[in-house]
C-alpha positions as CSV (number, residue, x, y, z in Angstrom):
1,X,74.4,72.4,100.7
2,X,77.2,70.4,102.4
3,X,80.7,70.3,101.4
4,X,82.5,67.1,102.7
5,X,86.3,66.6,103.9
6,X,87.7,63.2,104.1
7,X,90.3,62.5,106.7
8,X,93.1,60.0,106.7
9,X,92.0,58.6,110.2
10,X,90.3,58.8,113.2
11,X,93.3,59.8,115.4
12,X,93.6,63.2,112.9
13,X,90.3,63.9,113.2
14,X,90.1,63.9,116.8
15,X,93.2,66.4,116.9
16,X,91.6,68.6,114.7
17,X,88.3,68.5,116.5
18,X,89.7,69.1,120.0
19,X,89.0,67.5,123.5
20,X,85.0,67.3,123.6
21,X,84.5,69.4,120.4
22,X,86.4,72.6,121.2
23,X,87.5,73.2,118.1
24,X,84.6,72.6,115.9
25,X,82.9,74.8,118.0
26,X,85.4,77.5,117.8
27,X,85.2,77.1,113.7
28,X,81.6,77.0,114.0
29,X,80.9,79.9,115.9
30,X,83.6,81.5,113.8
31,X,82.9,81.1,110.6
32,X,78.8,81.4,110.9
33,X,77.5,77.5,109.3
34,X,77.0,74.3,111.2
35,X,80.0,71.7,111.0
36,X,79.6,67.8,111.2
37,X,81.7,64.9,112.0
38,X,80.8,61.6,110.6
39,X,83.1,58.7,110.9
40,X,86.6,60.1,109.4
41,X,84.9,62.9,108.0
42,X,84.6,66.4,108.7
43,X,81.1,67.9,107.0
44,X,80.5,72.1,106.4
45,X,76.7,72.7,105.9
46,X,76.6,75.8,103.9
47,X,75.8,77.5,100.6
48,X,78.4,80.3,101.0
49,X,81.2,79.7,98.8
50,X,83.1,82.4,100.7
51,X,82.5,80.3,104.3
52,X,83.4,76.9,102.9
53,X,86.6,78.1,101.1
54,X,87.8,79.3,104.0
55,X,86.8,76.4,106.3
56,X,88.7,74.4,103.6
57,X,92.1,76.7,103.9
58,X,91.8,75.9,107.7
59,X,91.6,72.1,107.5
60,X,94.6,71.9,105.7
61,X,96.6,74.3,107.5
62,X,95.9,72.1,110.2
63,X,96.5,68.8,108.7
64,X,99.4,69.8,107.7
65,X,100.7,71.1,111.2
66,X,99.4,67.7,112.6
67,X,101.4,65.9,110.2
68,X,104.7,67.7,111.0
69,X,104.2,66.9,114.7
70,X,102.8,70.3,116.0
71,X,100.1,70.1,118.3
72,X,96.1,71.6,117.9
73,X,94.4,73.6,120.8
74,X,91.9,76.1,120.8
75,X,94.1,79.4,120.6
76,X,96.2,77.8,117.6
77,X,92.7,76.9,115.9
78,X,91.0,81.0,116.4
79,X,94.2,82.4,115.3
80,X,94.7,80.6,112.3
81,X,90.9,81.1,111.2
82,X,90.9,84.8,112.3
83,X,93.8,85.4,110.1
84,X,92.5,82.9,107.1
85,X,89.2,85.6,107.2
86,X,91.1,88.8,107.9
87,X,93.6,87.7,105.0
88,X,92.9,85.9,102.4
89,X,94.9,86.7,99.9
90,X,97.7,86.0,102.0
91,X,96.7,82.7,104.1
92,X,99.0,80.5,101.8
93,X,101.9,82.9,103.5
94,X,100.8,80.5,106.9
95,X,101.4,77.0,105.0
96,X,104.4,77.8,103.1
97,X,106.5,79.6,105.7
98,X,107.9,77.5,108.5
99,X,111.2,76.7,110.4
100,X,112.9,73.2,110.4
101,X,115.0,72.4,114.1
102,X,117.5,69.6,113.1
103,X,117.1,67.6,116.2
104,X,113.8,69.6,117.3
105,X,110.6,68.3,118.4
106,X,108.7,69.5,115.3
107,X,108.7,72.6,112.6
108,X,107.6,76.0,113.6
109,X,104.6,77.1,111.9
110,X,103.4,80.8,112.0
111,X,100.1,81.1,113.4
112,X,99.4,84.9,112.1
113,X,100.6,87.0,109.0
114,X,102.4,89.4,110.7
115,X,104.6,85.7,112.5
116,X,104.8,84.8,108.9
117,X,106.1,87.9,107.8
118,X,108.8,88.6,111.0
119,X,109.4,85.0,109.7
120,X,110.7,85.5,105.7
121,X,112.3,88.9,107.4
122,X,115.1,86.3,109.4
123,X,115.4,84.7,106.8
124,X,116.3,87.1,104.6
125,X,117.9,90.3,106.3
126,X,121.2,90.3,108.6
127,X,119.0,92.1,111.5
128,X,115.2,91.5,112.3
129,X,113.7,94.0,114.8
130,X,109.9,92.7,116.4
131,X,108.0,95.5,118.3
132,X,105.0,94.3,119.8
133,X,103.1,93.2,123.3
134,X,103.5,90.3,125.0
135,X,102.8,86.9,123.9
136,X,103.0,87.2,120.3
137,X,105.7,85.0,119.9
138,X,108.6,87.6,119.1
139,X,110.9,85.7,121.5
140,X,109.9,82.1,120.5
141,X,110.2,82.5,116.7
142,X,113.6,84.7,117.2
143,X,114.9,81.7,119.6
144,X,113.7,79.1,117.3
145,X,115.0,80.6,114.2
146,X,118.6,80.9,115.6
147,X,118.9,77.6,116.8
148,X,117.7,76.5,113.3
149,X,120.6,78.1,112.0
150,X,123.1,77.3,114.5
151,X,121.9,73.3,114.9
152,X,122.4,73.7,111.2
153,X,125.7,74.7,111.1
154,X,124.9,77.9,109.5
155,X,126.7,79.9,112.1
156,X,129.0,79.2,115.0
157,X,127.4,80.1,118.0
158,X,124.0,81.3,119.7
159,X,124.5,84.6,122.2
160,X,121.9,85.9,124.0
161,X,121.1,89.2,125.4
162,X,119.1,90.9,127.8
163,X,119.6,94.5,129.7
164,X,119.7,93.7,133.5
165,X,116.9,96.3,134.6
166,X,116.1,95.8,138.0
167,X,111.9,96.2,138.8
168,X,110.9,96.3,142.0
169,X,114.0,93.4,143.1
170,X,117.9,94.1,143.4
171,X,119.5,91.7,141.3
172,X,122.5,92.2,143.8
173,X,120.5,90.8,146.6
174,X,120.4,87.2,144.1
175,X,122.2,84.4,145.3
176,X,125.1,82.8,143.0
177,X,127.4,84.1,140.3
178,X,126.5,86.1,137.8
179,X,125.4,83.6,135.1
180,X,122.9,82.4,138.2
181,X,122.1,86.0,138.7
182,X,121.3,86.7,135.6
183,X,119.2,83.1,134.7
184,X,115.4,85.0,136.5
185,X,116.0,88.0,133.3
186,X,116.9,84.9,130.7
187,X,114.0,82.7,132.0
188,X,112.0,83.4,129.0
189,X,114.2,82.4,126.4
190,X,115.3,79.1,127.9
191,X,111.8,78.2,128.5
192,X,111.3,78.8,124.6
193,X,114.4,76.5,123.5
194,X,113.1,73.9,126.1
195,X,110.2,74.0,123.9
196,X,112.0,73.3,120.8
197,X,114.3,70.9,121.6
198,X,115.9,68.1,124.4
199,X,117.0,70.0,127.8
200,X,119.7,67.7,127.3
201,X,120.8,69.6,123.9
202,X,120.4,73.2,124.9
203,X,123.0,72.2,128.4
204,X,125.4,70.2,125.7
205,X,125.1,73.3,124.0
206,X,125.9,75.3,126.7
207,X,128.7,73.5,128.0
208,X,130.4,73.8,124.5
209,X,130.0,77.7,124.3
210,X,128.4,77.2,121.5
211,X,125.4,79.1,123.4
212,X,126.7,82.1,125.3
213,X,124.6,84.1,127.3
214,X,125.9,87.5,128.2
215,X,124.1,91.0,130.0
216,X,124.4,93.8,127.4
217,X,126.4,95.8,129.4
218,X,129.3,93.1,128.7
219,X,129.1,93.3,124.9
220,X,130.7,96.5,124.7
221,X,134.3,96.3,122.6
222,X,133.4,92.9,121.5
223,X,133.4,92.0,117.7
224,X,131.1,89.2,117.2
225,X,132.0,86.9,113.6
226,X,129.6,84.0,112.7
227,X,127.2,84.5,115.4
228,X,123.4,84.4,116.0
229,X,122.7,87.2,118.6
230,X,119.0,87.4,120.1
231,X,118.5,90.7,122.3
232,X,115.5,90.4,124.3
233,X,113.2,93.2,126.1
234,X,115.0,95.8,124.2
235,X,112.2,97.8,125.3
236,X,114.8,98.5,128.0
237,X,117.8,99.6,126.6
238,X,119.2,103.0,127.0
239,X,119.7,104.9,124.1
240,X,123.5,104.4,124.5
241,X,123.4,100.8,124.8
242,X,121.1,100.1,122.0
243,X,123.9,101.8,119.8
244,X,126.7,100.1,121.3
245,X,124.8,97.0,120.3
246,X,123.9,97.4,116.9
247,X,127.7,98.0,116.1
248,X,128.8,94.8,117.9
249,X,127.8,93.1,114.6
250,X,130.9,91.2,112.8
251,X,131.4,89.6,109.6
252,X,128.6,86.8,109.1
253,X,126.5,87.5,112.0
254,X,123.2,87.9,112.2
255,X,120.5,89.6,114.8
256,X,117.3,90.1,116.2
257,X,116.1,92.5,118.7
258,X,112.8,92.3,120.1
259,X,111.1,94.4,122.8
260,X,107.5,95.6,123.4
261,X,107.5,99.8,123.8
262,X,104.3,99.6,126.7
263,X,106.8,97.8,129.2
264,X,109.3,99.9,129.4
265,X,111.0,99.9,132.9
266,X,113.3,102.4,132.7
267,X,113.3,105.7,134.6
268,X,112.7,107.7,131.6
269,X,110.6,105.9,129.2
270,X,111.2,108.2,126.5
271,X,114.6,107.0,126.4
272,X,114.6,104.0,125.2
273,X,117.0,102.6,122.7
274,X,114.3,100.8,120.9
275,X,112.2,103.8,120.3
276,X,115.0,105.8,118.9
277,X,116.4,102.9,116.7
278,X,112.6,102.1,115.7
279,X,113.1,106.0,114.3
280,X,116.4,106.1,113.2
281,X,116.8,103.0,111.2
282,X,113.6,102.5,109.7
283,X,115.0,103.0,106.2
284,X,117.7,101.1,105.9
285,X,116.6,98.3,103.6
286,X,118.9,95.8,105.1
287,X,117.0,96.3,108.5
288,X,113.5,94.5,108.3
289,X,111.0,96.0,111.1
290,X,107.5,93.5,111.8
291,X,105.4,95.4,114.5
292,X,103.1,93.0,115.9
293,X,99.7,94.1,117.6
294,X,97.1,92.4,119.9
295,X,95.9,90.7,117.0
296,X,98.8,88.6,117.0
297,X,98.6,87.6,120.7
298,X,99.5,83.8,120.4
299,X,99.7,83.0,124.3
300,X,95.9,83.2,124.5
301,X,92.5,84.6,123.9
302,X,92.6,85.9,127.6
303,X,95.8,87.3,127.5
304,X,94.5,89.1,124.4
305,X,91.6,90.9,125.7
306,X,93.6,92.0,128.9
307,X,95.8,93.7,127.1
308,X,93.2,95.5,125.2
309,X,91.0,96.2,128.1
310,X,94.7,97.9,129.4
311,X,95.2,99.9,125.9
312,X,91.4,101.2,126.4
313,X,92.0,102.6,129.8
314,X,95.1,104.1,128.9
315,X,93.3,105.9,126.1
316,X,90.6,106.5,127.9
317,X,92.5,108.1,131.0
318,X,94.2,110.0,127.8
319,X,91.1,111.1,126.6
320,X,90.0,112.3,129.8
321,X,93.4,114.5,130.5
322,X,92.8,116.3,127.3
């Protein structure tokens, strides 16, 4: 039986298909059933209820992020599908959650449950912690999420955070000040708002402090009022400083820390000020925790299976110890 999906135009279609069928064949090999395209139409051939449901869910998640301005690729289209199968109860959580950027290049969409639900928790708590491995978006959807709020109006200024931990290079030994010292460790979150909106806004920005980027050792004995503050790698706090942070909080502000626990690069790794606050604050309601895993891995399906092929040698070297 075929089940048939009529699209407004050619140009959609091709987006949603990908450069020389990517996508359909990702969907296809996905979901199990042979998929057509016919003129502006998009054709499931299958009598599974179950398979065409959710090839329908996927369609107009897509369609929608098309329309909004976001762009398709391969990794946005297996995410979204794995996550439409995995949960789908909770898909709608993907279409109805989003961030608006006044003056961005397009909303924010999340492209896995757990992105979705990191999501509602900025929206809704005063601090957001994200513990996960790399390239699930923690940094991205924090950074995008405070500039929606500051760009807004919503609060005065943007700071961000980072500890300086030096790994493998002196950070003495770096040429310039220390804002140019410290721009190598901040790279990652100015490549995300670079993403989201004009260079030119994010140095305008800049130049009227209205994004501040400090290293965490200065915060301590400030009091920061009506401020969005992103600390990144937290992974790499000391115990000591991740306290001294969390009371840095002033009236109106609003946080995020984010860190994944299997880079840590300090000398003791069971030191960290993440692991301990991951402990010690888990139940206070006003705190909202999201631990991502490599299911969420956003960046790619590569980076994905490298970081599981590194979790199974760890457990197996475990394994082998014991």
């Amino acid at each position: 039986m075929q089940t048939t999906h009529e699209l407004e135009s050619g140009t959609l279609l091709a987006d949603i298909c990908g450069i020389n069928d990517e996508n359909l064949q990702i969907i296809e090999k996905t979901i199990g059933c042979p998929i057509y395209s016919k003129g502006n139409q998009l054709i499931v051939d299958s009598t599974d209820d179950n398979k065409v449901k959710q090839f329908s869910i996927l369609i107009g998640e897509l369609k929608q992020r098309v329309s909004s301005g976001h762009g398709i690729d391969k990794t946005v289209v297996q995410n979204l599908l794995t996550t439409i199968i995995e949960h789908p109860n909770e898909s709608t959580h993907l279409k109805n959650q989003y961030i608006v950027l006044p003056q961005g290049f397009s909303r924010v969409y999340p492209r896995s449950i757990n992105q979705a639900t990191f999501m509602r928790g900025l929206e809704t708590n005063d601090m957001s912690i994200a513990i996960g491995p790399a390239g699930t978006g923690k940094t991205f959807l924090a950074i995008a999420h405070a500039l929606s709020e500051v760009l807004a109006k919503k609060k005065r200024k943007l700071l961000l955070t980072r500890p300086v931990v030096e790994a493998g290079e002196s950070l003495g030994f770096l040429p310039g000040d220390l804002t140019q010292k410290l721009n190598p460790y901040l790279k990652p979150l100015y490549d995300a708002m670079d993403a989201l909106i004009p260079s030119e806004l994010v140095s305008r920005m800049e130049e009227n402090r209205i994004i501040e980027v400090a290293p965490l050792a200065y915060m301590r004995g400030r009091s920061l009022k009506d401020c969005y503050i992103i600390l990144d790698e937290a992974q790499n706090t000391t115990r000591e400083q991740m306290k001294m942070f969390l009371t840095r909080l002033g009236e109106g502000s609003k946080a995020i820390i984010t860190g994944d626990i299997t880079q840590i690069d300090l000398p003791k790794k069971q030191n960290s000020g993440l692991i301990q606050a991951s402990t010690i604050l888990r139940h206070i309601p006003e705190i909202h925790f999201t631990h991502f895993t490599t299911k969420d891995v956003v960046r790619s399906q590569l980076v994905k299976k490298i970081i599981n092929a590194y979790d199974d040698f760890y457990k197996n070297q475990t394994g082998n110890q014991q």
